[in-house]
C-alpha positions in Angstrom: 0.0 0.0 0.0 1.6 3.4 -1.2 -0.4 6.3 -0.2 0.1 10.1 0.7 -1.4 9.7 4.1 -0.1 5.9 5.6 -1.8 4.2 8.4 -1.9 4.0 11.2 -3.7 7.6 11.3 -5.3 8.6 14.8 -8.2 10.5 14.1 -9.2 14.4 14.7 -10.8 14.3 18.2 -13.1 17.1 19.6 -14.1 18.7 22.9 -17.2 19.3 24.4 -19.5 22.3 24.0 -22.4 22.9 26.2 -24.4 24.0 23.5 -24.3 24.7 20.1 -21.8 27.4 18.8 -22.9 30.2 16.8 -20.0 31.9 15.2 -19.7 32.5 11.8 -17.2 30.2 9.6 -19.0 26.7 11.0 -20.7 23.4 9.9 -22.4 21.0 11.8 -22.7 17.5 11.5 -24.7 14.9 13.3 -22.6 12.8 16.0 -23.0 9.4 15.0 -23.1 6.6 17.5 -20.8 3.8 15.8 -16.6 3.0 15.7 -14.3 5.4 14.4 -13.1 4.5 11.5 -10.2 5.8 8.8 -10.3 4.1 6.0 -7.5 3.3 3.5 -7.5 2.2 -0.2 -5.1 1.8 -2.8 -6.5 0.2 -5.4 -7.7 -3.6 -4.3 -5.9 -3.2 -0.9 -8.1 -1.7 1.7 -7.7 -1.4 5.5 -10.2 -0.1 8.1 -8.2 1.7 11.0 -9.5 2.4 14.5 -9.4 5.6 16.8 -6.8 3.6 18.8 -5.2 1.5 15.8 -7.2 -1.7 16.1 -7.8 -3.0 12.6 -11.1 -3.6 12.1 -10.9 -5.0 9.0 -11.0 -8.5 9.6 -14.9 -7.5 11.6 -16.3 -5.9 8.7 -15.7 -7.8 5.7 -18.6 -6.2 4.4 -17.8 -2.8 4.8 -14.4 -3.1 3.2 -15.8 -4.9 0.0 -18.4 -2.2 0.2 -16.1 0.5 -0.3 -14.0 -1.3 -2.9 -17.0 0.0 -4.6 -18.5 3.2 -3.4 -14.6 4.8 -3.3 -11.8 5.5 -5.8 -8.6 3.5 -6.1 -6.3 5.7 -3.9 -7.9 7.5 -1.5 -7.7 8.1 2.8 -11.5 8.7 4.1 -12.5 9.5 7.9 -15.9 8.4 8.7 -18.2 5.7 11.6 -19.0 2.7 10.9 -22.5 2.1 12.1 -25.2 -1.0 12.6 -28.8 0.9 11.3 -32.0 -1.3 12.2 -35.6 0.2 11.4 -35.4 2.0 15.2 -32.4 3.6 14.5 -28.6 3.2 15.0 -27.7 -0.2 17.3 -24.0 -0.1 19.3 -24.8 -3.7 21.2 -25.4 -5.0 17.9 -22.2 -3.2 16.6 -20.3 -4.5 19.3 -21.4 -7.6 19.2 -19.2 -8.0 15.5 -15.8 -7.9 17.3 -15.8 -11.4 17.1 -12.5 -14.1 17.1 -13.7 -16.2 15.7 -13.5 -16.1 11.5 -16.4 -18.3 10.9 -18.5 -16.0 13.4 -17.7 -12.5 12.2 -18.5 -14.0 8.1 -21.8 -15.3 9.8 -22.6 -11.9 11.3 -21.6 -10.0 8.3 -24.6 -11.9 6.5 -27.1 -11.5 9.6 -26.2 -7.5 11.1 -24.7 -6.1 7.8 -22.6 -2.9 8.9 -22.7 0.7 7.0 -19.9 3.3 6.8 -20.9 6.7 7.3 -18.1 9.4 5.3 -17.6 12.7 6.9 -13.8 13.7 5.8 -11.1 12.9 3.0 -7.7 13.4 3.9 -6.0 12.2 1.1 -7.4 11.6 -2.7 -4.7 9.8 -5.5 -1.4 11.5 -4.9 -2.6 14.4 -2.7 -2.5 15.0 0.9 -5.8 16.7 1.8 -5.1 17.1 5.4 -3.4 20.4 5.6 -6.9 21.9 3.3 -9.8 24.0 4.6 -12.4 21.3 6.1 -14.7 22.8 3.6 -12.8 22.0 0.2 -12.3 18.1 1.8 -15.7 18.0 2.6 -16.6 19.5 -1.3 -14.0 16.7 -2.4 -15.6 13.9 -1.1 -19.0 15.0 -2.3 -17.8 14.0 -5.4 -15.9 10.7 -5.2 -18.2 8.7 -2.7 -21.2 6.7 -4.6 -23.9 6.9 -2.0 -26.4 5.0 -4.4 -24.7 2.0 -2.9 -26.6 0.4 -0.2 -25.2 0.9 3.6 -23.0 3.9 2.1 -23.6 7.0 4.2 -22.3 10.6 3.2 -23.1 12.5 6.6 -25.8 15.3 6.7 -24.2 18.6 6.9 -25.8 22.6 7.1 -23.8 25.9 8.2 -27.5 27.0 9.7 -27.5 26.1 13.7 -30.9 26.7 14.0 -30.9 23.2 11.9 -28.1 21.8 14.1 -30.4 22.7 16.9 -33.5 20.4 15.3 -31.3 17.9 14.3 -29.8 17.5 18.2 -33.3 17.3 19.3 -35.3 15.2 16.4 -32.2 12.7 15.9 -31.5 11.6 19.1 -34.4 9.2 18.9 -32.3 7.5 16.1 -29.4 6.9 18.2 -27.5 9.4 17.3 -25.0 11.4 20.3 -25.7 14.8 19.2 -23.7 17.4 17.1 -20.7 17.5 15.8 -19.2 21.6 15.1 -16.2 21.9 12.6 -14.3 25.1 11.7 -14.8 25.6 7.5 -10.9 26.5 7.2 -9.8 24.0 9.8 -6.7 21.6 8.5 -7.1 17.8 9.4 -4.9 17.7 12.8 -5.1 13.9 13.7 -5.3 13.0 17.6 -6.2 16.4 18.2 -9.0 18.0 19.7 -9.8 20.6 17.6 -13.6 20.2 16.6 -16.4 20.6 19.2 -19.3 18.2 19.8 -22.4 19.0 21.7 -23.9 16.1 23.9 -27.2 14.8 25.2 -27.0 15.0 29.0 -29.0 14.1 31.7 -28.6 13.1 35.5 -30.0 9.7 37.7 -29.9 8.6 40.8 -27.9 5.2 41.2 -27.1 3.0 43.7 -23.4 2.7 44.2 -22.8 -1.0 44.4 -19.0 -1.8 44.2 -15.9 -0.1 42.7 -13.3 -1.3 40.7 -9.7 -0.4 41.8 -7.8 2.3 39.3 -4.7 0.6 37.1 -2.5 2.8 39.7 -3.7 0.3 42.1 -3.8 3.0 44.9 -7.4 4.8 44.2 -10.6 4.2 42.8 -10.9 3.7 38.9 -15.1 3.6 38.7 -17.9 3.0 40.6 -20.4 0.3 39.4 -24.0 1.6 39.4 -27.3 -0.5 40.1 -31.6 0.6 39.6 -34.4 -1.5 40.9 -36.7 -3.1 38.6 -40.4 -3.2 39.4 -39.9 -6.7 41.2 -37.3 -5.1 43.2 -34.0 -6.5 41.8 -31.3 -4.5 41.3 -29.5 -4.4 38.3 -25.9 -3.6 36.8 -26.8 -0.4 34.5 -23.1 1.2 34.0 -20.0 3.0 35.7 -19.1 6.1 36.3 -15.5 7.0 36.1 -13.2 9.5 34.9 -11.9 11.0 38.0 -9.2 13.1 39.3 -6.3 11.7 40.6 -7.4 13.5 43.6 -10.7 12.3 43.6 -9.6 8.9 43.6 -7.4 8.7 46.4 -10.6 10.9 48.3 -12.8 7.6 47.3 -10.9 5.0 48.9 -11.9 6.6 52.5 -15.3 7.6 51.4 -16.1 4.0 50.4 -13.9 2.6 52.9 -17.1 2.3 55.5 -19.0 0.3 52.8 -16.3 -2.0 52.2 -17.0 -4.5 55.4 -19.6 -7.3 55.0 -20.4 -6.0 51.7 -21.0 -9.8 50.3 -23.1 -10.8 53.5 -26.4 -9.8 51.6 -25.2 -8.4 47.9 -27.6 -8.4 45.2 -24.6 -9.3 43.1 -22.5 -12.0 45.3 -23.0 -14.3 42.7 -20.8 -12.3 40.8 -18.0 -11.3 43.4 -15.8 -14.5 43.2 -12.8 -14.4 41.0 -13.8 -18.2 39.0 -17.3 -16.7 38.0 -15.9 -13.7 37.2 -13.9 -15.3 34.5 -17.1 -17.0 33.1 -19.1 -13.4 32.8 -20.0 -12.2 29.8 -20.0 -7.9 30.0 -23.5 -8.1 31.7 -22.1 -8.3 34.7 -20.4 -6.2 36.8 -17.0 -8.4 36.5 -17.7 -9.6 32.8 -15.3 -9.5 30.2 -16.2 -8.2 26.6 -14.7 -8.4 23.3 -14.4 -4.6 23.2 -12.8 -4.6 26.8 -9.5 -6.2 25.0 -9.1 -9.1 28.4 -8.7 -5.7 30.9 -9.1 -6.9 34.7 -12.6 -6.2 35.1 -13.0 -7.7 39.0 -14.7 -5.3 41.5 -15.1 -5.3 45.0 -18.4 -5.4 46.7 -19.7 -2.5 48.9 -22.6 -2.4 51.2 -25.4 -0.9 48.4 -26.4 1.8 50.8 -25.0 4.8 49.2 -26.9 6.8 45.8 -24.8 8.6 43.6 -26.2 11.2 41.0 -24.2 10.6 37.8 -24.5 12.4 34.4 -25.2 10.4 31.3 -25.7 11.0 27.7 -28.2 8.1 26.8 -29.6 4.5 27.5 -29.9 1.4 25.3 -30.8 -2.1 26.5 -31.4 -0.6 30.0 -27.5 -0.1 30.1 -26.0 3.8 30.5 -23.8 4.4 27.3 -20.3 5.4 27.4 -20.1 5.4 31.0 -21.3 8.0 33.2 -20.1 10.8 35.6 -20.6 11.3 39.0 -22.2 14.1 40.1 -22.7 14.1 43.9 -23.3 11.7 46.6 -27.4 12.0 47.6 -27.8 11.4 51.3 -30.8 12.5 51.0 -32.0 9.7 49.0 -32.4 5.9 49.8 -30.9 3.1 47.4 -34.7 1.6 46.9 -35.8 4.6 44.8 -33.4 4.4 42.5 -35.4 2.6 39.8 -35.4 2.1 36.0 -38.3 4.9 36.1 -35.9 7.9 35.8 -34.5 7.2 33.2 -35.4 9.0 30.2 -35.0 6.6 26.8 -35.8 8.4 23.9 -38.5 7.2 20.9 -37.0 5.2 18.3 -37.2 7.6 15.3 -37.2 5.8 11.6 -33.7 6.9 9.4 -35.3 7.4 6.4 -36.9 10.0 7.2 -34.4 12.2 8.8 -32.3 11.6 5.8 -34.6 12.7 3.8 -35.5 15.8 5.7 -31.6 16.4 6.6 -31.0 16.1 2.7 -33.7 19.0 1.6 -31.9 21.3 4.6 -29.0 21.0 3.0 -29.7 22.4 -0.1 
């Protein structure tokens, strides 16, 4: 593979806004909810490239034949690859394709086809794109991407934010993370955070039911959440994480209390001991994913008497995605009313016809 831009290439990252920006010289995207993916082609080669250098080509042998034909023979293209299903975009199912074995991931490319969504081009034949204006890449790849192909996405895109305002409202429903704001005359600046995305947000109350120690081994890495059901079970909805270094030595003694007896009468003992730990699938609070790469995922138990309000972007399949982040401890609430009820899952809302209203904005 010879091409102006070679892999690996770490993608252009943004940081968050907490609301959409309104100053002249932008365009906004929508934030798809999907893996990152760079994709390379010169000429029959082709290689799909992670955020963090994973190759994902051997999971998607769809996508990659795909884009044999939707893209020309030497060319470098930023986009998401995504699972769409009639109520919108689906990240279990998504995950669920990082599979080891080869007869499974051919299997799945059959049953959950994947689509790849284009938003940038960073290199086209002999030319390096990335040091061009965002808004002549984005004109480039208008015309080299055949989006009559089937599961070929070019992204929506308007400089108006009164539409990037609809579409962070009306598209959420689809699965979509929000909105993504990019400077017109911005170069491509890989593994730097130089676009802005605004998020869904909102806040629950969850019972704190265990932690799991940080890689330091000296504070807390993430707190393992729990809601009540109707029948009054408690279930394993998330994490929240992403503290300070501070915070997580501050942790150890606020949790320290909660620590003694915790397995006497835990919901979750089932799940505590290290030999069923290893047989958890990422339900649980010590499973182990295919997306978690084998990472120590064993927790320690505490008393489930303490509710924690942590910030989230969205739910699917009862779970909180990408994590949440606490907020405050609520000693003012107790651990049976945290239930399912709060949380606010958004109405499937049907692709087709966002696209279709997204394409007519547009023009």
């Amino acid at each position: 593979m010879e091409l102006p831009v070679m892999p690996p290439v770490r993608p252009m990252l943004a940081k968050t806004a907490p609301s959409v920006p309104r100053e002249p010289g932008l365009s906004y995207e929508p934030k798809w909810d999907g893996f990152r993916c760079v994709v390379f082609r010169d000429g029959d080669e082709i290689e799909l490239g992670s955020r963090n250098d994973r190759p994902l080509t051997r999971y998607f042998p769809e996508v990659a034949e795909l884009l044999k034909q939707a893209l020309p023979d030497k060319c470098v293209v930023d986009g998401e690859i995504v699972v769409v299903t009639d109520q919108g975009l689906d990240f279990d199912i998504l995950q669920n394709r990082l599979h080891p074995a080869a007869s499974r991931v051919n299997k799945l490319a059959k049953e959950t086809p994947a689509s790849f969504v284009a938003f940038d081009l960073l290199a086209l034949g002999e030319d390096d794109l990335t040091g061009k204006p965002f808004s002549q890449r984005r004109r480039l790849l208008e015309t080299i991407l055949d989006t009559g192909l089937t599961r070929v996405i070019l992204t929506p895109i308007t400089q108006d934010p009164d539409v990037a305002e609809d579409w962070f409202t009306r598209f959420e429903g689809a699965g979509f993370d929000g909105v993504m704001v990019k400077s017109n005359d911005q170069p491509y600046l890989a593994d730097k955070r130089v676009m802005f995305k605004v998020k869904h947000e909102r806040t629950a109350d969850c019972v704190v039911a265990g932690f799991r120690w940080h890689k330091d081994g000296e504070g807390v890495g993430s707190l393992l959440l729990g809601l009540f059901d109707d029948e009054g079970n408690m279930h394993h909805v998330g994490v929240a994480s992403s503290f300070t270094a501070a915070k997580r030595k501050s942790l150890v003694e606020e949790l320290k209390p909660l620590r003694e007896n915790a397995l006497e009468n835990h919901p979750w003992r089932e799940w505590a001991d290290a030999a069923a730990q290893a047989k958890a699938d990422g339900k649980m609070p010590g499973g182990v994913s295919r997306w978690t790469g084998g990472k120590d995922l064993s927790w320690e138990a505490l008393r489930p008497e303490l509710v924690a309000e942590v910030r989230y972007e969205h739910v699917q399949s009862g779970r909180l995605r990408h994590g949440g982040r606490l907020v405050r401890f609520r000693t003012d609430r107790t651990p049976q009313s945290c239930t399912y009820a709060q949380l606010d899952e958004v109405a499937p809302a049907e692709l087709g016809t966002l696209f279709t209203a997204a394409a007519e904005e547009t023009r």
